[in-house]
C-alpha positions in Angstrom: 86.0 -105.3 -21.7 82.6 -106.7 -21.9 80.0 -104.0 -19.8 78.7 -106.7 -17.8 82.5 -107.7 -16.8 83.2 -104.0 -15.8 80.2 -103.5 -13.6 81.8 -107.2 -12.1 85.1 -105.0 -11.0 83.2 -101.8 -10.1 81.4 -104.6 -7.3 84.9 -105.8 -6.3 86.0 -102.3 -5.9 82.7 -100.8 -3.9 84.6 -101.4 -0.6 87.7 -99.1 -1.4 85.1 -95.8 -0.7 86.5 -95.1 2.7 90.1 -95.2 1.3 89.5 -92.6 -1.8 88.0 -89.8 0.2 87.0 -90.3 3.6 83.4 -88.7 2.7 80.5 -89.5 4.4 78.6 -90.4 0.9 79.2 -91.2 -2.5 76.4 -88.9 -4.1 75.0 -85.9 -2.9 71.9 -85.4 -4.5 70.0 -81.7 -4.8 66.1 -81.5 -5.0 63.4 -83.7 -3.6 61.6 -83.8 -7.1 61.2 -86.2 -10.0 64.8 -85.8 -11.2 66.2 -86.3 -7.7 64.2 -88.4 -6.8 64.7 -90.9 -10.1 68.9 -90.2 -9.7 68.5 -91.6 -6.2 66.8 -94.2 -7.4 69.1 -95.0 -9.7 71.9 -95.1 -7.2 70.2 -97.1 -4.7 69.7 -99.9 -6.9 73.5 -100.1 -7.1 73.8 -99.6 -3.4 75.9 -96.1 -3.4 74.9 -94.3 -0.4 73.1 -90.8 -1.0 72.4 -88.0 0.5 68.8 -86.4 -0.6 68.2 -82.9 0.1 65.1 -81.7 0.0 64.1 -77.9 0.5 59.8 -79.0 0.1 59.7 -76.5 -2.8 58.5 -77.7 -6.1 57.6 -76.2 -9.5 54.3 -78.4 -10.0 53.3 -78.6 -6.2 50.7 -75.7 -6.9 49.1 -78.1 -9.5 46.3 -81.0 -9.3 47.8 -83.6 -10.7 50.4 -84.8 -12.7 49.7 -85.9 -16.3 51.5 -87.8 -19.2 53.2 -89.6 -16.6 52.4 -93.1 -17.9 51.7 -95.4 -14.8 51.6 -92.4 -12.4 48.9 -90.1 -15.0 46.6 -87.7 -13.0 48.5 -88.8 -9.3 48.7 -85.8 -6.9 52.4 -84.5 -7.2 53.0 -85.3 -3.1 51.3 -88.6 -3.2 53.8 -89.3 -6.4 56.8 -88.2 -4.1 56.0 -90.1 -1.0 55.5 -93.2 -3.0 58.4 -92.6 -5.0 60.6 -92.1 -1.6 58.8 -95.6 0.1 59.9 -97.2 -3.1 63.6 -95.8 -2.6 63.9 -96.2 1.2 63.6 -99.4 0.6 66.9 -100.0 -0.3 68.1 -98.4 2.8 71.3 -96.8 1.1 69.4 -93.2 0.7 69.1 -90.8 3.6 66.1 -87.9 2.9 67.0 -84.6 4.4 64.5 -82.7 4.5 66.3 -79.2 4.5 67.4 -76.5 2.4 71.6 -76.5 1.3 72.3 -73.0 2.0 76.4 -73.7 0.5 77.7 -76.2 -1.6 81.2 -76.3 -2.7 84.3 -78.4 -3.7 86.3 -78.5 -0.4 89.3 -80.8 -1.8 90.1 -82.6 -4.6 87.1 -84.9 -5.5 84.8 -83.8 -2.0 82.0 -81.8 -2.0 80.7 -80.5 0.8 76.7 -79.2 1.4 75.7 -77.2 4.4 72.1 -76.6 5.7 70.9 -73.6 7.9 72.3 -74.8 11.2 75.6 -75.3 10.1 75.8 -79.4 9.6 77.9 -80.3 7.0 77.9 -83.2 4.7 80.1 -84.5 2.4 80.6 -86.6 -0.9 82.4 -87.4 -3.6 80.3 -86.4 -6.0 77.0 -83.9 -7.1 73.4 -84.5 -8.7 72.1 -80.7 -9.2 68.1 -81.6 -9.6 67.5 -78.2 -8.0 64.8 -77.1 -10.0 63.5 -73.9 -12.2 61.1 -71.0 -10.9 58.5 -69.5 -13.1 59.0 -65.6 -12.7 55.5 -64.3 -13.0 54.1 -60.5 -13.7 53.1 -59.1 -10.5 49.5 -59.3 -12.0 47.1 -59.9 -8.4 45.8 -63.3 -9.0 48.4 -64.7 -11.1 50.0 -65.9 -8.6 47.5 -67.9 -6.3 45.6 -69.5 -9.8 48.6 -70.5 -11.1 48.9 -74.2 -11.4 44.9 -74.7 -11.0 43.6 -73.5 -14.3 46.5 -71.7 -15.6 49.2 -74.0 -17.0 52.0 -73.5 -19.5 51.8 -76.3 -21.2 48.9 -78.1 -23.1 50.4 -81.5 -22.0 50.2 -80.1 -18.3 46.1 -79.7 -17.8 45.1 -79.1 -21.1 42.8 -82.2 -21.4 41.2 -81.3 -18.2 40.1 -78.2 -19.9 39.6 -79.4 -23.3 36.7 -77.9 -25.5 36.7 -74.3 -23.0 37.5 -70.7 -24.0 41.0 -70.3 -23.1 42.6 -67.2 -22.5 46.9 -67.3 -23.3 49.3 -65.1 -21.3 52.4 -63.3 -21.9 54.4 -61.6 -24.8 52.3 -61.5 -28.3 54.8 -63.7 -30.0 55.1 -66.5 -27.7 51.1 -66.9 -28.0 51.5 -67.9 -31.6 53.7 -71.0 -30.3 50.6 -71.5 -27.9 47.8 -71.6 -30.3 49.6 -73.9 -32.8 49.7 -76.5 -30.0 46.1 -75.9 -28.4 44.2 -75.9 -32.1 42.2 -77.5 -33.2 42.4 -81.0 -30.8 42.0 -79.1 -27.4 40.5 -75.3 -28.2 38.9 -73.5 -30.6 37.8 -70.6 -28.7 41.3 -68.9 -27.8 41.7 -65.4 -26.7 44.9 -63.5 -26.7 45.6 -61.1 -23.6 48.7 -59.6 -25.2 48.9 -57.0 -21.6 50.7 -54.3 -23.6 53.3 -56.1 -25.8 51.7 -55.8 -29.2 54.7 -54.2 -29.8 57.0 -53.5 -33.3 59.5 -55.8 -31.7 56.8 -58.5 -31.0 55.6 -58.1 -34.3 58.5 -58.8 -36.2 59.5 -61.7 -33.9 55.9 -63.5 -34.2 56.2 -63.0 -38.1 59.6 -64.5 -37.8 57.7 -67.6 -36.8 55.1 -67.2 -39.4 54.2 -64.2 -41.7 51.1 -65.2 -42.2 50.4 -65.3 -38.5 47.8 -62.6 -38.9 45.6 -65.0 -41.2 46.0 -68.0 -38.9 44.2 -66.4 -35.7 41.7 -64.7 -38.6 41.4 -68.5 -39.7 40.9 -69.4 -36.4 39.3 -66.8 -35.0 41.1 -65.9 -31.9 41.0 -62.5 -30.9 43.8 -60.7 -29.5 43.7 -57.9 -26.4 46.4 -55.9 -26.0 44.9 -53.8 -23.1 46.5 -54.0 -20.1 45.8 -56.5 -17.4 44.6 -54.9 -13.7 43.9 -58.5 -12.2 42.7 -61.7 -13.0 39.9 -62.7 -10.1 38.5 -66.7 -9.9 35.4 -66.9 -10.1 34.7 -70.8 -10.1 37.3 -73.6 -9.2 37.8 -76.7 -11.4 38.4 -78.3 -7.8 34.7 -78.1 -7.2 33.3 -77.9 -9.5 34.5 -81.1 -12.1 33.2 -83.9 -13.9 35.3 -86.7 -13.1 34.3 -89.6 -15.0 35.3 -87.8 -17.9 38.0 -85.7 -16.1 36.9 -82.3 -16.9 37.8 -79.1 -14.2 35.3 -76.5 -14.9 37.5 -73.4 -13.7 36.1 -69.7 -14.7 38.2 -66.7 -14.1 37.5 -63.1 -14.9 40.2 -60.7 -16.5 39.4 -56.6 -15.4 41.6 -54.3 -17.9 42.5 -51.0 -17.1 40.3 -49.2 -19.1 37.4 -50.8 -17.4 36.7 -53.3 -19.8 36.6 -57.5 -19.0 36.3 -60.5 -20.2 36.0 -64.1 -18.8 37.3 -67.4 -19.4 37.5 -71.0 -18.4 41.3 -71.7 -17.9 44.5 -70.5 -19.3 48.2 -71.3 -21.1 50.5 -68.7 -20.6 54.2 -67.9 -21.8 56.6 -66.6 -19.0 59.9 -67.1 -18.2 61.9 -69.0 -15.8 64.9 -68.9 -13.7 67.1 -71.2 -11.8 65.0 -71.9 -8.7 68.4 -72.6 -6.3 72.0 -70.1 -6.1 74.2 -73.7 -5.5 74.3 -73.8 -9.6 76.1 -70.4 -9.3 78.1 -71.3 -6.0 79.8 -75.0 -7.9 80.4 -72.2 -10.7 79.1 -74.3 -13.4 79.0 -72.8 -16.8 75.3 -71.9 -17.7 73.0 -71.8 -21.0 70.6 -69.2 -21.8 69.8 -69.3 -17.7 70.0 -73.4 -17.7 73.0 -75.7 -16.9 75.2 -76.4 -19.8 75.4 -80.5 -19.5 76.1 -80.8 -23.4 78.7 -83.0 -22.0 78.3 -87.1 -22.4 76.2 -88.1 -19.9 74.7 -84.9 -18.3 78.1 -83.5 -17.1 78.5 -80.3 -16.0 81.2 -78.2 -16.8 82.5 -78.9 -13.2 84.3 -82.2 -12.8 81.8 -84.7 -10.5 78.7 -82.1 -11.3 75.6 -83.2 -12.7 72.8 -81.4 -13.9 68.9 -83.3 -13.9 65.2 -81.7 -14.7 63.7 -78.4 -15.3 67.0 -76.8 -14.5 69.6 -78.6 -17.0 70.2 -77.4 -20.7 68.2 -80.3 -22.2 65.6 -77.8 -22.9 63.0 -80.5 -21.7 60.8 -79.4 -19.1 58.2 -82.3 -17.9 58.0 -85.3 -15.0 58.9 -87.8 -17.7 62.1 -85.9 -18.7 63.0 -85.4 -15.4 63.0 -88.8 -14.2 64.9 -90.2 -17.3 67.7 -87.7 -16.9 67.6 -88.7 -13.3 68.6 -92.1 -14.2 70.7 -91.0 -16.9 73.2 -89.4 -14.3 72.6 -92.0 -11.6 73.8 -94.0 -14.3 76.9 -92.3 -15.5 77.5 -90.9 -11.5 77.8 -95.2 -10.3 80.6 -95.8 -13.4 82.6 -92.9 -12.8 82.8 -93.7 -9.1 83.4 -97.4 -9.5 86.4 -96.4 -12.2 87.6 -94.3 -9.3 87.5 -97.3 -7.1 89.1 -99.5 -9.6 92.1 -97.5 -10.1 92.8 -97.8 -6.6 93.8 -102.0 -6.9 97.2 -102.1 -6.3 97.8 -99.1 -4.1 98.4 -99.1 -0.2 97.7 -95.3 0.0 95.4 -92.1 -1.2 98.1 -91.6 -4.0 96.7 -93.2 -7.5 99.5 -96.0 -7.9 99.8 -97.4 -12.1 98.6 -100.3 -12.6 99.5 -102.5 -15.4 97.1 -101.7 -18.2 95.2 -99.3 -16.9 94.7 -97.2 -19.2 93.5 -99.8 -21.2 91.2 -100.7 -19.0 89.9 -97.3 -18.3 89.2 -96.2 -21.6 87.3 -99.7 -21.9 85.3 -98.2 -18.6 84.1 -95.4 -21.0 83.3 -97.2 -23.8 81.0 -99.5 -21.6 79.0 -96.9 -19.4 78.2 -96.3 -23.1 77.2 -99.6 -23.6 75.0 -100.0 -20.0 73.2 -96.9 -20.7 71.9 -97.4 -24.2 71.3 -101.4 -23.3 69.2 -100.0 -20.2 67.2 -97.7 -22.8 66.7 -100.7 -24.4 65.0 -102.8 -21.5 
């Protein structure tokens, strides 16, 4: 079956929704951000009615601006949303809700169901998890309130805004290796290493894993490495004010104090911490994890769970930026509108809820797989 003759019978069979499951939507759809956001997209083009929840937190809402987001580079992260939901409302087939799901489970055979604070209940058939990481910080005063605004994680994320400055890098000894490789020579030369403490034998051997000549390379380079430990890091200027934007430069200044009285002071930083899934509904649908992401090594961005999908920051693609978030967004959107109109399809014939055989149906469902294969890769082709 030709892909364009399948998508044909999934319109035929877009009517049958009522009959399969009696849900109120087709998709739910966890986390306002770019993944979300892009999946309900996605689906709205087709016309499958959504459900958007949005709890209002975001991993990059404490930054600037967005960057590497070609058509969208250096756009204020709400300003991207709100344009990005006008775009989407315009379809009329996505309805925003603006709350946090405090429960979401399978409550029958192909219906999920997500709750919010007050006890409303919503239901659908089946489940975009775009829910989102959390970057789990040292409890270092003044981590928290820079980061985001002159401390980044990633040299893609503001590092052009603070090319050419002294930069300090955060976290674990061995991870800083990984951060001057991408920061030198383009962005910094001037790169200081506040190791906190973890200049340990265990560090050691694991940054000489990655190179054993990692000593020579910051020699080479000269960057300096600190392994005092950190009291507090204090701003003492703000890129915010104080910028240059005709060339789009954030002159940030910050001021590390070290327990042994000593300090130091830099322009901006790239630190190395870890993360966490930012949401418990992963945990709730019980869908099999990896290394602290969701597993969707399955075609397609499947979870382990049947009717599960996992977008963004939080899923095991191991990808963490706007750009990769949006495109596994539509990636599931994708997958999510054939498996429902196969659904629908295998309901021709029958007068009830009970799946009734169909001459050649298998046939023609194993054709249904091979052509979501063939709309996705022709889309990535567009």
């Amino acid at each position: 079956m030709h892909c364009l003759s399948a998508l044909v019978l999934f319109g035929i069979c877009a009517t049958t929704l009522a009959q399969l499951s009696n849900t109120q939507y087709d998709v739910i759809v966890i986390g306002g951000g770019p993944s979300g956001l892009s999946a309900a997209s996605g689906l709205s083009r087709v016309l499958r009615k959504v459900a958007l929840f949005d709890s209002g937190e975001y991993r990059n809402n404490p930054t600037r601006h967005m960057h590497d987001v070609i058509g969208s580079d250096h756009v204020v992260p709400a300003e991207f949303r709100a344009a990005a939901r006008s775009q989407i409302a315009f379809y009329n087939t996505t309805t925003f809700i603006d709350k946090t799901v405090v429960s979401l489970n399978a409550t029958a055979p192909g219906v999920f169901t997500a709750t919010i604070a007050n006890g409303s209940s919503y239901s659908a058939r089946k489940v975009i998890l775009g829910s989102g990481m959390k970057d789990d910080l040292p409890p270092v005063p003044g981590l928290r309130e820079a980061f985001g605004k002159g401390v980044y994680w990633c040299p893609w994320c503001d590092g052009f805004e603070h090319r050419d400055q002294t930069i300090g890098v955060l976290g674990n000894l061995s991870d800083a290796y990984d951060s001057v490789r991408e920061l030198h020579p383009t962005l910094n030369k001037d790169i200081r290493i506040f190791a906190n403490g973890t200049n340990s034998p265990a560090q050691l051997s694991r940054i000489a894993g990655k190179n054993p000549k990692w000593s020579a390379v910051f020699s080479t380079y000269n960057i300096t490495v600190n392994n005092n430990a950190i009291m507090n890091i204090t701003r003492v200027q703000s890129g915010e004010d104080v910028h240059d934007q005709a060339v789009r430069k954030e002159f940030d200044k910050f001021r590390v104090y070290f327990t042994d009285g000593s300090n130091d002071e830099v322009g901006a930083f790239m630190c190395n911490y870890g993360t966490s899934q930012a949401s418990r509904l992963p945990d709730q649908l019980g869908v099999r994890m990896i290394g602290g992401k969701i597993d969707t090594t399955a075609p397609g961005l499947r979870t382990t769970v049947k009717g599960v999908w996992g977008v963004g920051d939080a899923n095991s693609d191991n990808s963490t930026n706007v750009p990769h978030a949006m495109g596994s967004g539509k990636k599931a959107a994708v997958y999510c509108h054939v498996e429902l109109a196969s659904e629908e399809l295998a309901q021709i014939g029958s007068n009830s809820t009970r799946r009734t055989a169909v001459p050649g149906m298998d046939h023609v469902e194993r054709e249904m797989g091979r052509a979501v294969e063939d709309i996705y890769h022709g889309l990535r082709m567009a």
